[in-house]
C-alpha atoms as one frame of an Amber mdcrd trajectory, in Angstrom:
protein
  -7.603 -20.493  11.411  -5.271 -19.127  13.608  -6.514 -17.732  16.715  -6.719
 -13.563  17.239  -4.038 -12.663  19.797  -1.672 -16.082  19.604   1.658 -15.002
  18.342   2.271 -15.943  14.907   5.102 -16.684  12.530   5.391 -16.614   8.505
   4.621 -20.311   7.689   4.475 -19.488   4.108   7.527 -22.231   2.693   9.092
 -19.248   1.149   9.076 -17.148   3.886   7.794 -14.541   1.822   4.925 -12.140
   1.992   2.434 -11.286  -0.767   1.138  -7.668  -1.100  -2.083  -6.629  -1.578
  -2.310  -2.948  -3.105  -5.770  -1.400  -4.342  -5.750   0.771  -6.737  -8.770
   3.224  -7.787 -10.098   4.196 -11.245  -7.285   7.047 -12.091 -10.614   9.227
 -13.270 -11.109   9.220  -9.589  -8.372   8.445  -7.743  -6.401  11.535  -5.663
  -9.336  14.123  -5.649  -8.108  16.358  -2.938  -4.715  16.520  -4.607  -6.441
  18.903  -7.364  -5.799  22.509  -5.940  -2.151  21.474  -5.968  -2.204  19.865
  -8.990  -5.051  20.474 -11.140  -7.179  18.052 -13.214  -5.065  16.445 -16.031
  -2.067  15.852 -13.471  -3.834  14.593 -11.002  -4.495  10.949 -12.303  -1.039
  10.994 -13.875   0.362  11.653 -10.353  -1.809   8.765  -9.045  -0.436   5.917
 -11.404   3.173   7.467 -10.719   2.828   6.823  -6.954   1.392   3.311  -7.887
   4.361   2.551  -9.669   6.655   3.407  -7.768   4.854   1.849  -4.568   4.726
  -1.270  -6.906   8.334  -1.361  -7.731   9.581  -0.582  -4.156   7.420  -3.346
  -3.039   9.161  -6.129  -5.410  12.230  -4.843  -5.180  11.906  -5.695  -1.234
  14.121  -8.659   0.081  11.111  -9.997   2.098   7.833  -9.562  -0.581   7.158
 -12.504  -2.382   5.105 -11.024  -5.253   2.588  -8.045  -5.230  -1.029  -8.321
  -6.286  -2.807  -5.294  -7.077  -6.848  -4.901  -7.041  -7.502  -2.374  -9.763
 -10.702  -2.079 -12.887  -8.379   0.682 -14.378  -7.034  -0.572 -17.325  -4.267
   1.927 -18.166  -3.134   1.020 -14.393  -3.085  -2.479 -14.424  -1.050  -2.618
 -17.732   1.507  -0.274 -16.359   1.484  -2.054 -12.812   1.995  -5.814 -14.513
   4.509  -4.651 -17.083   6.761  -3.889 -13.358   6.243  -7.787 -12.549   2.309
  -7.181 -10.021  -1.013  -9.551 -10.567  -3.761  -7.815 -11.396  -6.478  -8.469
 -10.140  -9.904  -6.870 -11.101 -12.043  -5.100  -8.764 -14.900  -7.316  -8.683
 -17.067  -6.231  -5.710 -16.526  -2.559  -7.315 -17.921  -1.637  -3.139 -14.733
   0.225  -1.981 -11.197   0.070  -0.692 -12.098  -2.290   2.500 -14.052  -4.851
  -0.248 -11.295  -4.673  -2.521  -9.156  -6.043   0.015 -11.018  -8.534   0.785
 -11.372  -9.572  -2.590  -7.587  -9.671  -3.091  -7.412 -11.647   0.077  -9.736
 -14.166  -1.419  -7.561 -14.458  -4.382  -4.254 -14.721  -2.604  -5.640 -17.626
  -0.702  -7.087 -19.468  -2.499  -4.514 -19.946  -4.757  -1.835 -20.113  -1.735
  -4.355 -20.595   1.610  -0.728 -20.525   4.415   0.178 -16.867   2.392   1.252
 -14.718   4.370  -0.091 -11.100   3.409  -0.460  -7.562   3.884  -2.452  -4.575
   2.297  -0.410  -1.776   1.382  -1.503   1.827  -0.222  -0.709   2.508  -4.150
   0.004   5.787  -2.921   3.216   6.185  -1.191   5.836   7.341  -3.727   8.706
   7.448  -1.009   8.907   4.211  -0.456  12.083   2.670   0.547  12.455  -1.736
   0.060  14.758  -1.554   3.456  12.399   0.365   5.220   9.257  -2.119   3.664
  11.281  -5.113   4.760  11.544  -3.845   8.121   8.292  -3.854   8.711   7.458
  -6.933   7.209   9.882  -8.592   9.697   8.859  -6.874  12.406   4.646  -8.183
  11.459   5.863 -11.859  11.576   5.691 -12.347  15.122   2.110 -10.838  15.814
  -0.803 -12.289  13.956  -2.177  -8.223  12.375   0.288  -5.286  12.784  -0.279
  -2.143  11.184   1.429   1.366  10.789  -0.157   4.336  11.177   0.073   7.544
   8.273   2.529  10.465   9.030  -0.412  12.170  10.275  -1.488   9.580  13.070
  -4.838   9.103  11.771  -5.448   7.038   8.979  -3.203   3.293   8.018  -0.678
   2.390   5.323  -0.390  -0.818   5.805  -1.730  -3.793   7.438  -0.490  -7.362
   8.146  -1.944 -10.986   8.330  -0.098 -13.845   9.225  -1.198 -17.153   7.972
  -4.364 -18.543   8.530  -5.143 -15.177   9.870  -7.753 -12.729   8.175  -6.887
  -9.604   7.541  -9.798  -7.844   8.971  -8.994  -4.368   6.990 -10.616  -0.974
   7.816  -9.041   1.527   5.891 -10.485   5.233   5.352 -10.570   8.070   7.484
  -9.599   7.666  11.083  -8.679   4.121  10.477  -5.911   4.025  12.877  -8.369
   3.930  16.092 -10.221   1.095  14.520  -7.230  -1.261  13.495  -6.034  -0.363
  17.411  -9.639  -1.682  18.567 -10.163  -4.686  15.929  -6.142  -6.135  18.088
  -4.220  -5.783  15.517  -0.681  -4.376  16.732   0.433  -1.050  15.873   4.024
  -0.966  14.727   6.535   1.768  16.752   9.097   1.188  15.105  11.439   4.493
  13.783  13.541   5.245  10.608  10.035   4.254   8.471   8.613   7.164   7.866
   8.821   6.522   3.753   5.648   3.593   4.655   3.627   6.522   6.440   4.000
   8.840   4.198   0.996   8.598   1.844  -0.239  11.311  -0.730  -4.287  13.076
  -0.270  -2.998  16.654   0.107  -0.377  18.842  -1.382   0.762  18.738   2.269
   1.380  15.476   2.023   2.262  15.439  -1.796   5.394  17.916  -1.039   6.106
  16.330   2.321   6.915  12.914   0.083   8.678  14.656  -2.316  11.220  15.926
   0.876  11.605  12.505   1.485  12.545  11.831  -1.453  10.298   9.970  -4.116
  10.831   7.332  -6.872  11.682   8.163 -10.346   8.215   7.700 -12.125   6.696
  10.612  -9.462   9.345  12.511  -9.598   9.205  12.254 -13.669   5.842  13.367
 -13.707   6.389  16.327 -11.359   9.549  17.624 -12.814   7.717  17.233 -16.240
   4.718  18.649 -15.565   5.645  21.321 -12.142   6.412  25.255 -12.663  10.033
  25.660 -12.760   9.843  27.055  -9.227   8.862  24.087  -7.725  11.424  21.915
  -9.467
């Protein structure tokens, strides 16, 4: 293993990183989006902003292939037929266990991977901006960026032979700060912070600018007022 706090390159012979992206149950998944969207959009907004946080991710210059931790069947099929591994939930104990389990997986298929988690739900996503950010996370051994709100985390890197340590959920952005991984600073990124919990945050992505499955579903499904 590679020691906390030594700097750290992408050993991986490709160069490449490999994604990690959990995925809940769509029955569950994006509860407090329901005021702004009600109940039988909700879960169709959720695998939208999978797929297109899927196909941003592999259409990024420096991913290497995308695994996604998921027991939602509907999901998974939609999520492989884009080119991701699925991977079944198995510990079924939350987002942090999921992780882990996909960065089991990962490694012990490929144990000098280079790999990062990444949420399912950040429809904005642009591959430049993703690659970015991926480059920058090769020279510490965890980085991680922060939400558009400055609480919680999108993402979170591991450099080889370097656990990933993840922490996700609520105010996770003090505990990724105190666990020594790096937070990343850089600007122009702000389409890997913005994740979707809120209409807030739902119409704040859609400003942005999201990819075409999201906006599909909203322009489908959204009063003519809001299209």
């Amino acid at each position: 293993m590679r020691i906390e706090g030594e700097i750290a390159t992408n050993t991986d012979p490709a160069g490449l990183w490999t994604l990690v992206v959990p995925l809940k149950p769509l029955a569950r998944a994006k509860s407090r989006l329901m005021p702004a969207t009600g109940a039988a959009l909700r879960p169709r907004l959720a695998l939208a902003f999978a797929r297109d946080t899927v196909a941003a991710a592999l259409s990024c210059r420096a991913v290497r292939d995308v695994v996604v931790v998921t027991d939602d069947t509907e999901a998974g099929a939609a999520l492989a037929a884009l080119g991701a591994r699925i991977v079944p939930d198995e510990p079924e104990r939350g987002l942090n266990a999921a992780l882990a389990h996909g960065e089991r997986t990962v490694r012990a298929r490929r144990p000098g991977a280079a790999l990062a988690a990444l949420n399912a739900d950040l429809p904005a996503l642009r591959p430049g901006e993703l690659a970015r950010v991926l480059d920058y996370s090769a020279a510490f051994p965890r980085a991680f960026v922060t939400d558009a709100a400055g609480i919680g985390t999108t993402f979170l890197s591991a450099a080889p032979g370097v656990e990933l340590r993840p922490t996700f959920g609520g105010p996770s952005r003090a505990r990724h700060l105190k666990s020594g991984a790096v937070e990343i600073s850089l600007t122009g990124i702000d389409s890997v912070r913005q994740d979707v919990d809120t209409g807030d945050d739902l119409r704040a992505a859609l400003a942005l600018g999201v990819g075409p499955h999201t906006a599909g579903r909203w322009a489908a499904r959204a009063p003519a007022a809001d299209r």
